[in-house]
ROGU-592977 format. One line per 2 residues: number of its first residue (from 1); their letters; for each residue y, z, x of C-alpha. Coordinates in steps of 0.1 Angstrom, whole numbers, plus 2048, in hexadecimal, padded with zeros to 3 digits. Layout:
NUM> a> Y:Z:X  ...
This chain:
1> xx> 933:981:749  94F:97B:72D
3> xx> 946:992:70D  94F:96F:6F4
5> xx> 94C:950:701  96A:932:6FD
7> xx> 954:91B:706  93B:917:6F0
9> xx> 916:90B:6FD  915:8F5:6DE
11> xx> 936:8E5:6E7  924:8E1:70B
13> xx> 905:8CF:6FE  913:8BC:6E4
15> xx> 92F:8AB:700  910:8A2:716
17> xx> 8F8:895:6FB  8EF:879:707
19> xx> 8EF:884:72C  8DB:8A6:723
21> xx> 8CA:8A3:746  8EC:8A7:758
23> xx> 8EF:8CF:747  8CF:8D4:75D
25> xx> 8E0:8C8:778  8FC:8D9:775
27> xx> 8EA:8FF:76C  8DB:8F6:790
29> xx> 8FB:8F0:7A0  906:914:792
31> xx> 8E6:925:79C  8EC:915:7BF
33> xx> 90F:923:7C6  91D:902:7C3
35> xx> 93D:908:7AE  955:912:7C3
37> xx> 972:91D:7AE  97C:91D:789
39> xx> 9A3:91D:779  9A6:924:755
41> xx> 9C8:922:744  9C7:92A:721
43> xx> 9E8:91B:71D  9E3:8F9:71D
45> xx> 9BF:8FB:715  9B2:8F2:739
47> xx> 999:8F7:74D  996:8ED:777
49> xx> 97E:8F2:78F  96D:8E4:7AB
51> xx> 948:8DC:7B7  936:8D9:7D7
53> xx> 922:8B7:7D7  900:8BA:7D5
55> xx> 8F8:8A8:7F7  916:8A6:80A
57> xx> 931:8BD:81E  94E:8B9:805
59> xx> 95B:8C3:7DF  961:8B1:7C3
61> xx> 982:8BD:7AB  977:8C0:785
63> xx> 991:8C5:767  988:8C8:745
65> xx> 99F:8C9:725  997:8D6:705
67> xx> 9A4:8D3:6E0  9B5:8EF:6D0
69> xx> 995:8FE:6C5  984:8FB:6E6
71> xx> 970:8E2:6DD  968:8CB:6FF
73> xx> 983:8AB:6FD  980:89A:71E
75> xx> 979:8A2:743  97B:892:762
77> xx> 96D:893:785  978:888:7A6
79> xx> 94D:87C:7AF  941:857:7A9
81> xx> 938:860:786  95A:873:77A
83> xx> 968:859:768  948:85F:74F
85> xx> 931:87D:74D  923:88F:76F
87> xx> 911:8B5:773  933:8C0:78A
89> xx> 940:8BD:764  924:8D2:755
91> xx> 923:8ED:772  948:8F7:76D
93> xx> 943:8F3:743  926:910:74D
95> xx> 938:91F:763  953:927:74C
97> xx> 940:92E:730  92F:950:73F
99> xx> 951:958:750  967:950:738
101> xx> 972:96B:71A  987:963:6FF
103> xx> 9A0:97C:708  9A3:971:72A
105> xx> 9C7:963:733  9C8:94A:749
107> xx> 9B8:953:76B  9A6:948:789
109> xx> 984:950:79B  979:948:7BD
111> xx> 95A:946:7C1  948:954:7DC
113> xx> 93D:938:7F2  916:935:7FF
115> xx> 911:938:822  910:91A:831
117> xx> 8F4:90E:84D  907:8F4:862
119> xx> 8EA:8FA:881  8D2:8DD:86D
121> xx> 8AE:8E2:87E  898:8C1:881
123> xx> 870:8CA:871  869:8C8:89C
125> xx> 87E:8DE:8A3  872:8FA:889
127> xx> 84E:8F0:88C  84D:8EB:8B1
129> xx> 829:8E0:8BB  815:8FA:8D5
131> xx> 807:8EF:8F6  7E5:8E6:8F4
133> xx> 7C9:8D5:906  79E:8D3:8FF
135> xx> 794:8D5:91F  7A1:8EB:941
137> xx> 7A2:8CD:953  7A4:8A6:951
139> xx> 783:892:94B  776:87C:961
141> xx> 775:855:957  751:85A:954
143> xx> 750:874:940  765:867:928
145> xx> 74E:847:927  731:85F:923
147> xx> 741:872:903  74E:84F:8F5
149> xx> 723:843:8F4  721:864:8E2
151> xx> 737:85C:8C4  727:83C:8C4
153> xx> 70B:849:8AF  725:84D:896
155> xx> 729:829:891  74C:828:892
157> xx> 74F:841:874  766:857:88B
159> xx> 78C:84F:894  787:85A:8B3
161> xx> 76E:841:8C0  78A:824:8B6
163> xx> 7A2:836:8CD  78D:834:8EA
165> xx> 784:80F:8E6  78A:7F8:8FE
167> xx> 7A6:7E3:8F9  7A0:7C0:8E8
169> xx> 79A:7A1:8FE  7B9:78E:905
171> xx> 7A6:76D:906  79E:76E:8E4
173> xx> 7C6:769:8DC  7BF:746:8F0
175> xx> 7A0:740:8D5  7B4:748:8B6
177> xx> 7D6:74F:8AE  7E3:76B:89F
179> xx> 7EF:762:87F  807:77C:877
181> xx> 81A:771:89D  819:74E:88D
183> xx> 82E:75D:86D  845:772:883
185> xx> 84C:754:89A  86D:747:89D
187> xx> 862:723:899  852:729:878
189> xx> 86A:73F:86A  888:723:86F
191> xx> 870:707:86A  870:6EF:846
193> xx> 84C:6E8:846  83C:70B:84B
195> xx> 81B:6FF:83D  816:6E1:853
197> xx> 81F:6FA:870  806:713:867
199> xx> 7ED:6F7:863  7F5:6EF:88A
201> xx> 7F1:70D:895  7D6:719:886
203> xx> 7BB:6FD:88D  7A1:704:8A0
205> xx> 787:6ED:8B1  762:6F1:8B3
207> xx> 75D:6FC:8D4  77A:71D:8CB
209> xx> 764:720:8AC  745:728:8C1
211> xx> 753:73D:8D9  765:753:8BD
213> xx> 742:75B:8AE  734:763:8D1
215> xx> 754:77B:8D6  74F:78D:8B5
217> xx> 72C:792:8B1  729:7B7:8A7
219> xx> 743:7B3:88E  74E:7D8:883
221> xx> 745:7E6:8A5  756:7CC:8B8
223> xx> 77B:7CA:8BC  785:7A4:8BC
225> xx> 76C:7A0:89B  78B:7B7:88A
227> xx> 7A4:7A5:89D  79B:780:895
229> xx> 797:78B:873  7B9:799:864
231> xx> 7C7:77D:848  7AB:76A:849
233> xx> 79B:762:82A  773:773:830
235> xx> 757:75E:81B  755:782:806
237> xx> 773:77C:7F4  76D:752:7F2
239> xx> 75F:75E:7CD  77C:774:7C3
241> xx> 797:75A:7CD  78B:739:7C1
243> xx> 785:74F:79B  7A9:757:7A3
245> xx> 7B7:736:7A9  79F:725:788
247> xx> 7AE:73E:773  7D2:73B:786
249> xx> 7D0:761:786  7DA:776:7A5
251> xx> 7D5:79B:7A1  7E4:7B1:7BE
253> xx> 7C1:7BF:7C0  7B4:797:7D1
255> xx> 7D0:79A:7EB  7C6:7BC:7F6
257> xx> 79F:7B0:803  7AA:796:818
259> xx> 79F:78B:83F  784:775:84E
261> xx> 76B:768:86C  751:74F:878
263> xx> 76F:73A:876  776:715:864
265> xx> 787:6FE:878  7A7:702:864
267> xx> 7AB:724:872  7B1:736:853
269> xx> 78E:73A:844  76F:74D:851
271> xx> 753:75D:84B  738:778:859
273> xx> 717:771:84E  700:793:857
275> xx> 6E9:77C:86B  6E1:756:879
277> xx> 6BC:748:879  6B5:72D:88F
279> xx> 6D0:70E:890  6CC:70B:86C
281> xx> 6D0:726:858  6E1:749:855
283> xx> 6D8:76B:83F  6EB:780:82C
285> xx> 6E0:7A5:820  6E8:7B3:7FE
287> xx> 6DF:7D7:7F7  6E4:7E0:7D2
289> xx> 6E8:804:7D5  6E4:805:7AC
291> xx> 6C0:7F8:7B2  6B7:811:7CE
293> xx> 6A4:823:7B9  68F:80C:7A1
295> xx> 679:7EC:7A7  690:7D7:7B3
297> xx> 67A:7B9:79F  67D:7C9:780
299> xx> 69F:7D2:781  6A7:7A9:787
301> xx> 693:7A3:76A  6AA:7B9:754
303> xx> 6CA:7B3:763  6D6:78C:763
305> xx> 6FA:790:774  6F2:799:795
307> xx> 6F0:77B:7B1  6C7:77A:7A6
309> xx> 6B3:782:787  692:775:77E
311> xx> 690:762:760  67B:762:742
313> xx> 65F:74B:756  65D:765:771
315> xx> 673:74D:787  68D:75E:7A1
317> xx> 6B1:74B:797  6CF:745:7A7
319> xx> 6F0:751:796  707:737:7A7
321> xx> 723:748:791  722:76A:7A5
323> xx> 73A:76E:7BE  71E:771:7D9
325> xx> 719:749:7D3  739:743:7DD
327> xx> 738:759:7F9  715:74B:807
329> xx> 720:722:803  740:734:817
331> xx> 731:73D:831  716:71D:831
333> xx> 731:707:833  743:71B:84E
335> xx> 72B:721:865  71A:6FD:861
337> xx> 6FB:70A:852  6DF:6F8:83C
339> xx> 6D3:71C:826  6D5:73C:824
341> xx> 6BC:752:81E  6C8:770:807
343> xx> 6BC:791:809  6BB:7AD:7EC
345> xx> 6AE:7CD:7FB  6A7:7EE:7EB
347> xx> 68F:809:7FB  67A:802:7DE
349> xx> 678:7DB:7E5  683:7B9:7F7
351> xx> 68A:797:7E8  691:77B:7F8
353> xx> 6A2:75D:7ED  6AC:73B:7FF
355> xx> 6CE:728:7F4  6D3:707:800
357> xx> 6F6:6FB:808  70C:6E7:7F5
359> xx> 72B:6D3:7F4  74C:6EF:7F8
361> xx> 761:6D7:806  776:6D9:7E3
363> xx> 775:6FE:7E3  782:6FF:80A
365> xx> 7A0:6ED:7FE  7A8:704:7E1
367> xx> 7A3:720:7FB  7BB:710:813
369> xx> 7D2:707:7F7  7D1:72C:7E8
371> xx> 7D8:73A:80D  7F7:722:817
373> xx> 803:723:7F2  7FF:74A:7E6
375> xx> 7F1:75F:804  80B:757:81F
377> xx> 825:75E:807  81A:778:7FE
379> xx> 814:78D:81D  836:77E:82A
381> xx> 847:78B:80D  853:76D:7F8
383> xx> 836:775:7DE  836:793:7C6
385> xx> 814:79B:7B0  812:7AE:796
């Protein structure tokens, strides 16, 4: 350790002030062992020394000239960065100013070099994995079929029951296309008119429509229901999008929700209504978990935001600007249905309410019109939200 510096720390900071983050840098290179060696000549006011890179097998040369008072007056380095300021700079500039006396003549040290590991393990390799098996023999197919009804009680909550499904029918690839094949397919990729393509594709007739619902009843708990529905728009985020596309607004938060079922004939919408009644009508369950411990009649008498609230008359009311409407004339138009009867229950309490269907062909097309114009883009890449 020299007993007075010639290199003074304040000289060192003030030469990297407005790079102060590269002194770090470079106090890490000298903890690390990095500078190799150091040549001071007094003479001619010089200093030279070299640096191991921080991430490669090889050294970068650094000189560095001073004024007549040892104040810093340039440097250079052989890295990307040399022609400017880099920490290879700072490291030798430390380097030198612990080592360095001002009665030193002009010398040379050698530093001693770190040992080098050049036998590079993988994480495998160091963490190899044991041997291990559950049972002391294999199962049987049965009783494997026998421990797969077991986890069924489970509902599908655990990830092991989802690797012991069955694979999903291949027929239901005849039914509906998968849209993200359509996307990654050559012809659509090269093609002019991509949304006139997609439209192609993706219609489906009546009798496919039927069959699809057949295939996927179950929904969660069936295989093809998760299948048919990835980038479909579902009749639970109708409401979302078509306040999205009146306001022109598209948070990243809409495109994140967003797949479908009981499927329109343009093969892009859908819809899963929690029940069907007769050839008429379907149902759909809402449990307001905020409610499950009040009088569910009471709290809709208090709180007019919610899909239904009873009014000053005593009268149960719509709210056709939740986003439950939209969902419900969703999945009435889908399906074909006349009403729906909506269902609010709480332990405490049931209402019931019936909602007629109504005209959504205009909203279908801004549905369509948001999926060809914003949602394919987006999930192919050519869209960006914010």
């Amino acid at each position: 350790m020299a007993q007075k510096h010639v290199i003074k720390m304040s000289s060192i900071i003030n030469y990297f002030k407005d790079e102060e983050k590269l002194i770090c840098k470079g106090e890490n290179a000298v903890d690390s062992g990095h500078v190799n060696n150091i040549i001071f000549d007094a003479a001619i006011h010089i200093i030279r020394g070299s640096v191991h890179a921080s991430m490669r097998a090889r050294e970068y040369k650094v000189e560095i000239l001073f004024a007549s008072d040892w104040s810093i007056d340039h440097a250079t380095c052989e890295c990307p960065r040399g022609q400017l300021l880099c920490h290879h700079m700072a490291a030798v500039l430390l380097f030198s100013h612990y080592n360095v006396s001002i009665t030193d003549s002009s010398c040379s040290w050698n530093v001693k070099n770190q040992p080098k590991k050049t036998d590079i393990q993988t994480v495998d390799q160091l963490f190899p994995s044991k041997q291990h098996r559950s049972t002391p023999r294999d199962l049987t197919e049965e009783e494997v079929e026998r421990f797969k009804t077991k986890l069924q009680v489970f509902d599908g909550a655990v990830g092991f029951s989802w690797l012991l499904s069955n694979e999903s029918n291949e027929q239901m690839k005849d039914l509906l296309l998968d849209i993200e094949e359509v996307l990654c397919s050559t012809e659509y990729l090269k093609s002019d008119v991509k949304t006139t393509i997609l439209q192609q594709k993706l219609f489906v007739c009546a009798d496919a429509i039927s069959k699809v619902a057949k295939a996927t009843v179950g929904q969660i708990s069936n295989e093809n229901w998760l299948i048919c529905r990835k980038h479909r728009l579902t009749a639970s985020n109708f409401g979302p999008i078509l306040t999205a596309c009146r306001r022109n607004r598209f948070p990243p938060s809409l495109f994140k929700r967003l797949t479908g079922l009981w499927v329109h004939s343009s093969g892009l919408l859908g819809a899963s209504p929690d029940g069907l009644v007769g050839s008429e009508a379907l149902v759909e369950v809402k449990c307001p978990f905020k409610y499950r411990k009040v009088s569910l009649s009471e709290a809709l008498k208090k709180d007019k935001q919610g899909i239904v609230f009873i009014n000053e008359n005593n009268i149960n009311v719509v709210n056709k600007k939740h986003n439950y409407y939209e969902q419900i004339q969703g999945q009435l138009a889908i399906t074909g249905r006349k009403w729906c009867y909506l269902v609010l229950w709480t332990p405490q309490e049931v209402v019931i309410e019936q909602i007629e269907a109504e005209n959504f062909d205009t909203n279908i097309e801004l549905l369509k019109k948001f999926y060809f114009e914003k949602y394919i883009k987006f999930i192919s890449g050519a869209l960006e939200v914010v």
